[in-house]
C-alpha positions as CSV (number, residue, x, y, z in Angstrom):
1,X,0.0,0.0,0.0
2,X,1.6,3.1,-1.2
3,X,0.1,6.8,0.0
4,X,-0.3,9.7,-1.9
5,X,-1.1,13.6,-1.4
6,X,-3.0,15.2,-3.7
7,X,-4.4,18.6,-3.1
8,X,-7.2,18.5,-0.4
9,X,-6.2,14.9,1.2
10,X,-4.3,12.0,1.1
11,X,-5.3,8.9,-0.7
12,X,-4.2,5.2,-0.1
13,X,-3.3,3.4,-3.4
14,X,-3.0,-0.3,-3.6
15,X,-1.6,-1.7,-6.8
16,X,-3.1,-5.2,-7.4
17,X,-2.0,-7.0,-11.1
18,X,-3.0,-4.5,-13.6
19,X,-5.2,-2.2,-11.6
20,X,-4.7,0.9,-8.8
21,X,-7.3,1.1,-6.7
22,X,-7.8,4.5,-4.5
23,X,-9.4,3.2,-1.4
24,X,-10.6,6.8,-0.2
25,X,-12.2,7.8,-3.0
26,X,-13.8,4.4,-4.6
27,X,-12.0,4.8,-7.8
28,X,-9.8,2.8,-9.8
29,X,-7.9,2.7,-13.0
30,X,-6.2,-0.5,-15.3
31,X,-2.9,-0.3,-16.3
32,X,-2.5,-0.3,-20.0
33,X,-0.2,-2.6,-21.8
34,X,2.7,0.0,-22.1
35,X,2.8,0.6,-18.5
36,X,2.6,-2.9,-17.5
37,X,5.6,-3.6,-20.0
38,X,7.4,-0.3,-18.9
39,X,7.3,-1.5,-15.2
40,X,8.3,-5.0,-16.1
41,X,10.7,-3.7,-17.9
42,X,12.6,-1.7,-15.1
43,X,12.3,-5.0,-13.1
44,X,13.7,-6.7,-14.9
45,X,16.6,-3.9,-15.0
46,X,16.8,-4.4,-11.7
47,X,17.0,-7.9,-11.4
48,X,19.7,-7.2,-14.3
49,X,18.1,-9.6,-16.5
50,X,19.4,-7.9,-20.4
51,X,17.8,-10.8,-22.1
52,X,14.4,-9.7,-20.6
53,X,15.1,-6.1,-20.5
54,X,15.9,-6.5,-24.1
55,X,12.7,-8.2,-25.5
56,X,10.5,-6.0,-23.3
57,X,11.9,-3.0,-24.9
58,X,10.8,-4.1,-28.2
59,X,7.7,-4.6,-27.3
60,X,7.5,-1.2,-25.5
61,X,8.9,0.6,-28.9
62,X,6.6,-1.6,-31.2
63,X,3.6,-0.3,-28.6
64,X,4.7,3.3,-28.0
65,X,5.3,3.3,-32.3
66,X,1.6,2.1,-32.8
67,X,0.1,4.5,-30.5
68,X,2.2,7.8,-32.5
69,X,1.1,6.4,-35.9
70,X,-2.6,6.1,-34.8
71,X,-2.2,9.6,-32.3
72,X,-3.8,8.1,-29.3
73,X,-4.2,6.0,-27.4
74,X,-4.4,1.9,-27.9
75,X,-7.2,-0.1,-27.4
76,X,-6.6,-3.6,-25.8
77,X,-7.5,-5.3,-29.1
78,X,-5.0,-2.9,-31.1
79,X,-2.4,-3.7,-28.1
80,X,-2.8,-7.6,-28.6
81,X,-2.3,-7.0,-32.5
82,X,0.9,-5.1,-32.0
83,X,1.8,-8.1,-29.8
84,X,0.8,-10.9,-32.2
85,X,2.6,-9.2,-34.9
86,X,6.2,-9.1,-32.6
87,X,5.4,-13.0,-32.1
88,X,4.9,-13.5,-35.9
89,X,7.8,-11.7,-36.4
90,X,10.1,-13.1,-33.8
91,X,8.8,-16.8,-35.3
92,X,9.6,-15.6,-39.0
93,X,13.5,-14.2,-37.7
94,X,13.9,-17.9,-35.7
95,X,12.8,-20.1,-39.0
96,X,15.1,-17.8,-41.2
97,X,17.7,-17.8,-38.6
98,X,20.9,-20.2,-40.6
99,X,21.4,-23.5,-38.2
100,X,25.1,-22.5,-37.3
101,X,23.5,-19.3,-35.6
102,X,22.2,-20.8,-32.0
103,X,22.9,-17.6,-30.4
104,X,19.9,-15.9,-32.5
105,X,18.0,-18.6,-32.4
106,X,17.9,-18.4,-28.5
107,X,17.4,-14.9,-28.0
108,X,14.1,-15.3,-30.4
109,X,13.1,-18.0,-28.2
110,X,13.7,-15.9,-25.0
111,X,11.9,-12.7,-27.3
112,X,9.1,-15.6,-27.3
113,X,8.8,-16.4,-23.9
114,X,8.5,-13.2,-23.1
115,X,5.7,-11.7,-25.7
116,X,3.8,-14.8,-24.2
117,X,2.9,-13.3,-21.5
118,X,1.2,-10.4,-23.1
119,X,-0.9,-12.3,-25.7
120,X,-4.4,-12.9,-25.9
121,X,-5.6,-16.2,-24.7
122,X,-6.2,-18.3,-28.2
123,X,-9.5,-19.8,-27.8
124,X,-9.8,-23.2,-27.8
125,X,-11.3,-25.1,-31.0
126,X,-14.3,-26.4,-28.9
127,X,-15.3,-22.6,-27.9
128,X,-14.6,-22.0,-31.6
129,X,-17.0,-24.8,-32.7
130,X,-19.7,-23.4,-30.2
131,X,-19.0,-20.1,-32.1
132,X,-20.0,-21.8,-34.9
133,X,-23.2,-23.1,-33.8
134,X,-24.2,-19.6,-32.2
135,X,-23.6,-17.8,-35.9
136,X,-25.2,-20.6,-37.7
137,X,-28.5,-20.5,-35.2
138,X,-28.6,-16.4,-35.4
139,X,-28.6,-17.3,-39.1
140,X,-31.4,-19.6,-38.9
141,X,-29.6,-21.8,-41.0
142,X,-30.9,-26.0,-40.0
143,X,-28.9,-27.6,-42.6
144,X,-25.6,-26.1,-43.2
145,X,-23.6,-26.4,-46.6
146,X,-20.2,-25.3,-48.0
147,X,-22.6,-22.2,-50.0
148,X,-23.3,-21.3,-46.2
149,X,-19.5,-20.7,-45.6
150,X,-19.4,-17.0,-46.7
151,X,-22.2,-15.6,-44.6
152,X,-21.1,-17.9,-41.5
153,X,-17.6,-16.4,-42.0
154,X,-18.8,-12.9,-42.2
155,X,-20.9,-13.2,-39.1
156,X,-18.5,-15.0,-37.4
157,X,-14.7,-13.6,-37.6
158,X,-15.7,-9.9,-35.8
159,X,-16.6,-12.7,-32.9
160,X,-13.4,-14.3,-32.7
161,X,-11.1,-11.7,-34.4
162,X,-7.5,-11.3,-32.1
163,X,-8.9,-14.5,-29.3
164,X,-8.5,-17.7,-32.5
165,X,-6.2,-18.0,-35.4
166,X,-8.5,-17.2,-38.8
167,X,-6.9,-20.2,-40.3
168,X,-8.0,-22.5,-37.1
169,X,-11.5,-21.1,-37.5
170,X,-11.9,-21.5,-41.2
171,X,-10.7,-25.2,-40.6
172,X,-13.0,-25.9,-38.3
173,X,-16.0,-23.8,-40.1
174,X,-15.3,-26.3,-43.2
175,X,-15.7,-29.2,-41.4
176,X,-18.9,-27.9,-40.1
177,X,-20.2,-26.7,-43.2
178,X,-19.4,-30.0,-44.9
């Protein structure tokens, strides 16, 4: 529990995960993904951890870069996209990576590690398949076919867009749709 003055009093503030919670007033706020990373970030500095430090920095500079080109702020869907895309990248560097080079292989699988924890759960292909049903029930459709797939994929990707992996759910959509 950390105290703070302000103007007219003194307020307790509690930091708890990703949210600050001001006990005399009743209000809290969430952290953003750039804090959170900039905080992990300078522990990890502490903890003199450069392999951390290092890919947490990325990820800071490819959020803080995302928010100037758009001139404000992130949402959380936008934050997991920037994240996603430093993982696809990271994957891409490690596959391109010659054999002889372990060294860079290893930092993109420390890199990995560490964008992990910021991701987006992936759902999992059951809730994806229940997904399915919900879209193809709002479309009133009884007997689905393969001429169905457009309209159930129209419907249904805003659903799942950032939480599955589009080619997962078009997988499982065509086994659905027959």
């Amino acid at each position: 529990m950390v105290t703070y003055r302000g103007k007219n009093k003194t307020q307790s503030l509690e930091r708890d995960d990703n949210h600050y919670y001001f006990y005399d007033t009743g209000w809290y706020m969430t952290m953003n993904m750039i804090e959170e990373v900039r905080s992990q970030m300078m522990e990890a500095m502490k903890k003199r951890d450069k392999d951390r430090k290092d890919a947490l920095s990325m990820l800071l500079s490819a959020l803080k870069n995302k928010a100037i080109d758009k001139r404000a702020d992130l949402t959380e869907t936008e934050e997991y996209e920037v994240v996603k895309k430093e993982i696809k990248q990271t994957k891409e560097t490690m596959e391109l990576a010659p054999d002889d080079r372990e060294d860079i292989k290893e930092a993109c699988r420390i890199r990995l590690a560490v964008y992990q924890e910021f991701a987006p759960e992936e759902m999992s292909e059951e809730a994806i398949r229940e997904q399915v049903k919900e879209v193809l029930e709002a479309l009133g459709i009884t007997e689905p076919s393969g001429k169905d797939k457009g309209r159930v994929m129209k419907e249904l990707m805003p659903k799942v867009k950032g939480k599955a992996d589009g080619g997962l759910v078009n997988k499982i959509v065509g086994e659905i749709l027959g």
